[in-house]
C-alpha positions as CSV (number, residue, x, y, z in Angstrom):
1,X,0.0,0.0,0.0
2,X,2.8,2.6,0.7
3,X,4.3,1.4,-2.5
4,X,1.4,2.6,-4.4
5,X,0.8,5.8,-2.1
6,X,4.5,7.0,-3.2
7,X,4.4,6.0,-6.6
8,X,0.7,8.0,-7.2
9,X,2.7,11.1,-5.6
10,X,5.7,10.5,-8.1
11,X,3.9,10.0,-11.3
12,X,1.1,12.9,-10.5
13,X,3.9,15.5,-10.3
14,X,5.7,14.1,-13.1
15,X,3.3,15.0,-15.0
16,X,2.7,18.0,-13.7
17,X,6.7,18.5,-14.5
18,X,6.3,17.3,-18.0
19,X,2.5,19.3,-19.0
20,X,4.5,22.9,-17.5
21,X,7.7,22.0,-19.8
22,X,5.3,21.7,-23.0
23,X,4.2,25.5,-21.8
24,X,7.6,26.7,-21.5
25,X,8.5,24.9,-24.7
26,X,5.4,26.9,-26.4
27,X,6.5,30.1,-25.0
28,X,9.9,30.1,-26.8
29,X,8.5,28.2,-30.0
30,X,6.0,31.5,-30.3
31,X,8.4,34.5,-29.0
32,X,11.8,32.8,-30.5
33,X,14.0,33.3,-27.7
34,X,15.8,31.0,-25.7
35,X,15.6,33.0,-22.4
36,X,12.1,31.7,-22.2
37,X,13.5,28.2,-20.9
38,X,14.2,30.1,-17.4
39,X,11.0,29.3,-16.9
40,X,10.9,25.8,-16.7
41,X,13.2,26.7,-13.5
42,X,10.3,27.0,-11.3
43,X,9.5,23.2,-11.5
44,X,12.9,23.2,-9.0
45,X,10.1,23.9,-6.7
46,X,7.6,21.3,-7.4
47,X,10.8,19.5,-6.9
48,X,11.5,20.2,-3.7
49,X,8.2,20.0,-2.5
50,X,8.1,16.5,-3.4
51,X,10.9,15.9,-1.5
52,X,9.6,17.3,1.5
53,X,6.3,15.7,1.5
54,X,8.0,12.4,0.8
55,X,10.6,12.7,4.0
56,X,7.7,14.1,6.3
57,X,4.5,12.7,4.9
58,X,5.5,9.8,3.4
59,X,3.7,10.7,-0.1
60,X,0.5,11.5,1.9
61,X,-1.6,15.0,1.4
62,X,-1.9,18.0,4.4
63,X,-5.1,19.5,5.7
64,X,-7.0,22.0,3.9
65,X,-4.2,22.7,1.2
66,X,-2.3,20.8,-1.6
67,X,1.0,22.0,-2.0
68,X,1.7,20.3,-4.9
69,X,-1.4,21.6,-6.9
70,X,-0.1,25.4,-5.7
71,X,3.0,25.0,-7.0
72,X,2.0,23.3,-10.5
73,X,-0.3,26.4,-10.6
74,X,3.2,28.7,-10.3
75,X,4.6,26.6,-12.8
76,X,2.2,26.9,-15.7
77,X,0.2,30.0,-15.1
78,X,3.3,32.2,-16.6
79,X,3.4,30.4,-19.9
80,X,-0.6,30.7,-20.3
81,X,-0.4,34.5,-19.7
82,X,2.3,34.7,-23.0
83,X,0.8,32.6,-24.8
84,X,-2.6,34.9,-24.2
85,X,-0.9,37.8,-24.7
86,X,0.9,37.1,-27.8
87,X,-2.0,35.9,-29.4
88,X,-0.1,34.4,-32.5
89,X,-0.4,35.5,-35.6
90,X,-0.4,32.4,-37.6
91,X,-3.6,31.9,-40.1
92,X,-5.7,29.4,-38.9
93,X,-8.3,28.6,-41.6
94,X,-11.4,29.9,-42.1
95,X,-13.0,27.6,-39.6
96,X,-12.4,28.5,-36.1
97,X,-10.0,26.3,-34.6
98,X,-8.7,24.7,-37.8
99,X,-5.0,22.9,-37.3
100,X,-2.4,23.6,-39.8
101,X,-0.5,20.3,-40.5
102,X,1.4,20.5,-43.7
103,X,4.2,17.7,-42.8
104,X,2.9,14.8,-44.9
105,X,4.2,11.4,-43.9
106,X,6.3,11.6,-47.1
107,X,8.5,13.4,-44.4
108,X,8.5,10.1,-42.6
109,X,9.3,7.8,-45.4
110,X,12.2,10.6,-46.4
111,X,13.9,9.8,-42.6
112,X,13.7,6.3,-42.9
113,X,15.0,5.8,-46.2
114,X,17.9,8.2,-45.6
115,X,18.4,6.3,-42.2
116,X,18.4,2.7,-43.1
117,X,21.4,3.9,-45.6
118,X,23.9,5.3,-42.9
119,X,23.4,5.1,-38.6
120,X,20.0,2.4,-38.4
121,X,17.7,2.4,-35.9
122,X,19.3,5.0,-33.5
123,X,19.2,7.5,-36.3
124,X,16.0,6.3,-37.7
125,X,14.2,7.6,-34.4
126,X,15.9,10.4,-33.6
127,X,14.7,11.8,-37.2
128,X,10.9,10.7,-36.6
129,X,10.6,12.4,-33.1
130,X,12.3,15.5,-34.9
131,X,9.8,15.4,-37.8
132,X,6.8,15.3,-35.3
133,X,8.0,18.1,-33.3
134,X,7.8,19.8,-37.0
135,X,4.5,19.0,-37.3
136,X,2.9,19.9,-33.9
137,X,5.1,23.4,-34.4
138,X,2.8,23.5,-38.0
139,X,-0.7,23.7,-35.5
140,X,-2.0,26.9,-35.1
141,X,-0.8,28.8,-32.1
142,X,-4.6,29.6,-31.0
143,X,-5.3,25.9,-30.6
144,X,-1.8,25.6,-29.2
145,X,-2.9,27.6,-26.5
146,X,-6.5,26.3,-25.9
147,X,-5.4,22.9,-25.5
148,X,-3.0,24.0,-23.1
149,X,-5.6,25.5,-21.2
150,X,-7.6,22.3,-21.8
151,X,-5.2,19.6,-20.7
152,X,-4.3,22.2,-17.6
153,X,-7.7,21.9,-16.1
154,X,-8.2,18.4,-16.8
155,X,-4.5,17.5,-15.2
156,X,-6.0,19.8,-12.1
157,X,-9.0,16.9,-11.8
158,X,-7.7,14.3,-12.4
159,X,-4.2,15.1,-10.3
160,X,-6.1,16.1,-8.0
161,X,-7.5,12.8,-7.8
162,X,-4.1,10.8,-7.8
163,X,-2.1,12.9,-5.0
164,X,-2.4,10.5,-2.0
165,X,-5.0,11.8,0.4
166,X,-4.0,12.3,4.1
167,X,-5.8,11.0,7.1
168,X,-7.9,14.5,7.9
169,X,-9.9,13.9,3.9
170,X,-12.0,10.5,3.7
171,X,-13.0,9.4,0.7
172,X,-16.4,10.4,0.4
173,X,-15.1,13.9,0.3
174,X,-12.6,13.8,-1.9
175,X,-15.5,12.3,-4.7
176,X,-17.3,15.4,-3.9
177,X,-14.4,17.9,-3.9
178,X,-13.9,16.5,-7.5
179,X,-17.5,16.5,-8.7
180,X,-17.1,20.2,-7.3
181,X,-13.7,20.7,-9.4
182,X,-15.0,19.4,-13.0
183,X,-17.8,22.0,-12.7
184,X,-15.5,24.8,-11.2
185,X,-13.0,23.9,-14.4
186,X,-15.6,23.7,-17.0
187,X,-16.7,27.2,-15.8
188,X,-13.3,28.8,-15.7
189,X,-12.5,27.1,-19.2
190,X,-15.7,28.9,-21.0
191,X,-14.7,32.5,-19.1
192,X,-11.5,32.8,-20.8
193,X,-12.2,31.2,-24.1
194,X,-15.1,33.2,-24.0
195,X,-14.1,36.3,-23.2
196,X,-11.1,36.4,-25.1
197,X,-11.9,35.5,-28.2
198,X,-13.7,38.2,-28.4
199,X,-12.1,40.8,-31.7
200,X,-12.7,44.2,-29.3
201,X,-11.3,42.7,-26.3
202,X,-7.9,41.3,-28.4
203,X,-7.5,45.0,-29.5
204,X,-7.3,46.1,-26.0
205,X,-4.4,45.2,-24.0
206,X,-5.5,46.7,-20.5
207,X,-9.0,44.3,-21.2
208,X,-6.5,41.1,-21.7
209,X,-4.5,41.6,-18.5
210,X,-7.6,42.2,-16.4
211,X,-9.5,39.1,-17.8
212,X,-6.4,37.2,-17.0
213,X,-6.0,38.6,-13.3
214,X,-9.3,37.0,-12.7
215,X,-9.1,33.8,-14.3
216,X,-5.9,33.4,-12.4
217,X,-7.6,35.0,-9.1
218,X,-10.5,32.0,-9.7
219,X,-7.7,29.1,-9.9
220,X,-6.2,29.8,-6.2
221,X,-9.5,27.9,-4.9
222,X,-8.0,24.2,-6.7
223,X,-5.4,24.2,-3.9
224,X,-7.7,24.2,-1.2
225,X,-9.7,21.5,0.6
226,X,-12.5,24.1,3.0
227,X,-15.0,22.8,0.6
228,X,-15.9,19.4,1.9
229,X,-14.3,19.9,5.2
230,X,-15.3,21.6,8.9
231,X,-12.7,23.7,10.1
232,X,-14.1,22.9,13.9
233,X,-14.2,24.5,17.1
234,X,-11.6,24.6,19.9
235,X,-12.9,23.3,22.8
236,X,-11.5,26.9,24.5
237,X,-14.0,29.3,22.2
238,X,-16.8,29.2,24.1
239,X,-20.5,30.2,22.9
240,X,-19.7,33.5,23.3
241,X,-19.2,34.9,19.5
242,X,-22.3,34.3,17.5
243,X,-20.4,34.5,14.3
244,X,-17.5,31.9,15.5
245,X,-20.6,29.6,16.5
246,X,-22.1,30.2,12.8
247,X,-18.7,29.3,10.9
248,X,-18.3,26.0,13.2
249,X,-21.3,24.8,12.3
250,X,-21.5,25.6,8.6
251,X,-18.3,25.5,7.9
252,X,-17.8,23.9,4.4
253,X,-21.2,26.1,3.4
254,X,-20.4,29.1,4.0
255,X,-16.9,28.3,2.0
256,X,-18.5,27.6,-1.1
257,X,-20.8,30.8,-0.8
258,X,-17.8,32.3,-0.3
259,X,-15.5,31.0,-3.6
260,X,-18.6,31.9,-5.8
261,X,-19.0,35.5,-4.6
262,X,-15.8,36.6,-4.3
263,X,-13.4,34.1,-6.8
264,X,-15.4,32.6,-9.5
265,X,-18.9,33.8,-10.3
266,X,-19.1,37.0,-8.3
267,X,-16.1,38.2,-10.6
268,X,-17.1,36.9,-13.3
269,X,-20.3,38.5,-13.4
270,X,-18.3,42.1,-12.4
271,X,-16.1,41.6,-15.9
272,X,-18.9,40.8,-18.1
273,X,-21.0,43.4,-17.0
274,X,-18.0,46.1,-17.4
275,X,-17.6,44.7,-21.1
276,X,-21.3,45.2,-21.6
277,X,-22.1,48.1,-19.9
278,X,-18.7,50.0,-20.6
279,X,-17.4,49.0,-23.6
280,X,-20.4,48.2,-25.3
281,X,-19.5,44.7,-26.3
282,X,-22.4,42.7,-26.7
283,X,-23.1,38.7,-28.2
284,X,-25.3,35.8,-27.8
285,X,-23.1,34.1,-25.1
286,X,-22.0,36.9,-23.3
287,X,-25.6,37.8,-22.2
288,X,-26.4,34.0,-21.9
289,X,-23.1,33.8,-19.3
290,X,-23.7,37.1,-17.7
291,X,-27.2,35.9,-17.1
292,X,-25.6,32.6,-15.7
293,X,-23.9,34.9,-13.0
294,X,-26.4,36.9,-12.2
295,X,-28.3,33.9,-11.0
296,X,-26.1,31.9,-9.0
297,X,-24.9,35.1,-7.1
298,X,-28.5,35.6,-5.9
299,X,-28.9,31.9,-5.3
300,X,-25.8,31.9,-3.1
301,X,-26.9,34.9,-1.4
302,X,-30.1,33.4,-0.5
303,X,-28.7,30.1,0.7
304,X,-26.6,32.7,3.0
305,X,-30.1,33.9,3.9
306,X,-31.5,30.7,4.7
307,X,-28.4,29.5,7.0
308,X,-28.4,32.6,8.6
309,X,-32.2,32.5,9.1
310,X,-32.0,28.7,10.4
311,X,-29.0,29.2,13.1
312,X,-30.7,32.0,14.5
313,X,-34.0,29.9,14.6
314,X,-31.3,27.6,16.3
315,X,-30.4,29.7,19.1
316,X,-33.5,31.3,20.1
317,X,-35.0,27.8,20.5
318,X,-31.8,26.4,22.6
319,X,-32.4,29.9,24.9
320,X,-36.0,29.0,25.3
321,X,-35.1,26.0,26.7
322,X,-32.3,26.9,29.1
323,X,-30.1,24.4,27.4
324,X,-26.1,25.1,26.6
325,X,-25.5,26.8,23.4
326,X,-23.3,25.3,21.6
327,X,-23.2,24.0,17.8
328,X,-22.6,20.1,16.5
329,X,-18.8,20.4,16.0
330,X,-18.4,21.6,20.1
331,X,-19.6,18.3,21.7
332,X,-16.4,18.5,24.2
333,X,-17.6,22.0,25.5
334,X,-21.0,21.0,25.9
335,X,-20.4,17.6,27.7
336,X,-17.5,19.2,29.7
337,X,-20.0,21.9,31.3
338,X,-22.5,19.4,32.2
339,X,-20.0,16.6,33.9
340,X,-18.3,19.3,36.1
341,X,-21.7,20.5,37.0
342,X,-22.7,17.0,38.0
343,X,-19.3,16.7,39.5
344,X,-19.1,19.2,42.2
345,X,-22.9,18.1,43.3
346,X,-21.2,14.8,44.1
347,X,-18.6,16.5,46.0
348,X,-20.7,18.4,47.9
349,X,-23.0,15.1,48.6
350,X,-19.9,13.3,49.8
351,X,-18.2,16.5,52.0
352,X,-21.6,17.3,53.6
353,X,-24.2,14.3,53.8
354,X,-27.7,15.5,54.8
355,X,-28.5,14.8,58.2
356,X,-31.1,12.5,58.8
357,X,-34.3,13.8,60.6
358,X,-34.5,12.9,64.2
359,X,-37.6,10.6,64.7
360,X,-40.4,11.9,66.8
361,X,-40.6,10.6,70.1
362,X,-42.4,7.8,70.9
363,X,-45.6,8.5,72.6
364,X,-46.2,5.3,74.2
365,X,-44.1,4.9,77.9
């Protein structure tokens, strides 16, 4: 079992290693300069975080946060923003999305014939890999670029899925933290094809850069594990603080309002209605998406509503009743109160016995 635990973490950040190299090889494929390949330095730190959580954790995940899903965010983030920012040039076709392949496998034949005549084999696949490098450099750079933001989100998933999970995550949650992560990606995937594909938003630079601050503000929440997991109570922080009572019980709820309003659809909504209202860019999806926003911001606000509404319902029918206020996830508080209360009655009962009443006198003598 720890065989398979350590080789999951190995092979899950190899290929996180080998998808941000294909980014960093993109990068200095489109801008033809070698300094480019610097970049491929910050996998030194995907490195050394694998280290680390093999010495310490023995492959095994932490609470609340993968670092290795952090740092393969570092990693490849760069690469997408100059790839997006270039924007190649290259003619695509008149199709959207059309690929450019113009290497025919007459290429291939050419290579083998001129390698069975001089070095064999060694030489014979050394010039295939170097003709199929020709031909993925023939594919447009625009689908260059969306697959990389494809393949990105889908390694999130599904890396996500083969990182060993420590002992605080069961299970059950991680299959709902991943149900939750296909949605959030499919989302994050249609804002920025969407939005920048658009021919008014290319044309203005300041648009591109904002568009791209958010999409990279709305991946920080793959990293984190709040969704499917209470943060719990210390058994110091009494009932006290209403609102410290509010996040222990609805923890995992209130983080999901929270990641829609204020990293994925809250800001989402904010740059779609700036390119509609401001710049006057209008078109069938945009309104269809905005629209999209629009309603799961008020849904989230009224699930707020209706937690709010319920834990105050909560407390007012716990004061009623005289009984200790306290939420689900404080049972050692609750049960502490009530066995030192019973405790010092039974001191008392065993320090001072009640005296026993003297018997009348007896009448008859």
């Amino acid at each position: 079992m720890e065989l398979m635990v350590l080789l999951n973490a190995l092979v899950t950040r190899l290929l996180f290693v080998l998808h941000s190299l294909i980014g960093v090889w993109r990068v200095t494929a489109v801008k033809k300069e070698p300094k480019y390949w610097l970049l491929a330095l910050l996998n030194l730190l995907l490195c050394l975080e694998t280290g680390l959580t093999l010495k310490f954790k023995q492959g095994r995940g932490y609470k609340w946060f993968s670092p290795a899903i952090f740092l393969y965010l570092i990693c490849t983030v760069p690469s997408l923003w100059l790839l997006e920012i270039h924007h190649g040039t290259q003619y695509c076709g008149n199709e959207p999305g059309a690929v450019q392949v113009n290497v025919s496998n007459q290429d291939f034949n050419q290579s083998r014939d001129s390698s069975h005549g001089s070095e064999g084999m060694d030489h014979h696949i050394i010039q295939t890999a170097k003709v199929f490098v020709n031909q993925l450099s023939t594919i447009c750079e625009t689908v260059w670029t969306l697959a990389l933001h494809q393949t990105f989100l889908l390694l999130l998933v599904v890396g996500r899925w083969l990182l060993p999970i420590g002992v605080e995550i069961t299970r059950d949650q991680l299959s709902q933290l991943l149900l939750m992560f296909v949605g959030t990606a499919a989302d994050i995937l249609e804002f920025a094809s969407e939005t920048l594909d658009i021919e008014d938003v290319r044309k203005n630079y300041a648009l591109i850069n904002a568009i791209l601050a958010v999409w990279t503000w709305s991946m920080l929440q793959f990293p984190l594990d709040l969704a499917v997991q209470h943060i719990g109570c210390k058994p110091s922080a009494s009932g006290k603080r209403i609102p410290s009572l509010l996040l222990c019980r609805y923890s995992a709820e209130l983080w999901n309002i929270g990641v829609s309003l204020f990293i994925q659809d809250g800001p989402f909504f904010i740059v779609r209605s700036i390119l509609m209202g401001h710049f006057r860019i209008f078109n069938q999806m945009l309104v269809f998406f905005t629209a999209k926003n629009i309603l799961v911001v008020t849904l989230q606000l009224y699930r707020l509503a209706v937690i709010t509404l319920d834990f105050r319902a909560t407390l007012l029918q716990k004061s009623r009743k005289g009984e200790v206020c306290c939420c689900p996830c404080e049972p050692y508080e609750a049960r502490a109160h009530v066995i030192g209360h019973h405790n010092n009655e039974m001191k008392e009962l065993v320090a001072f016995p009640p005296k026993e009443e003297s018997q009348a006198p007896s009448e008859d003598h």
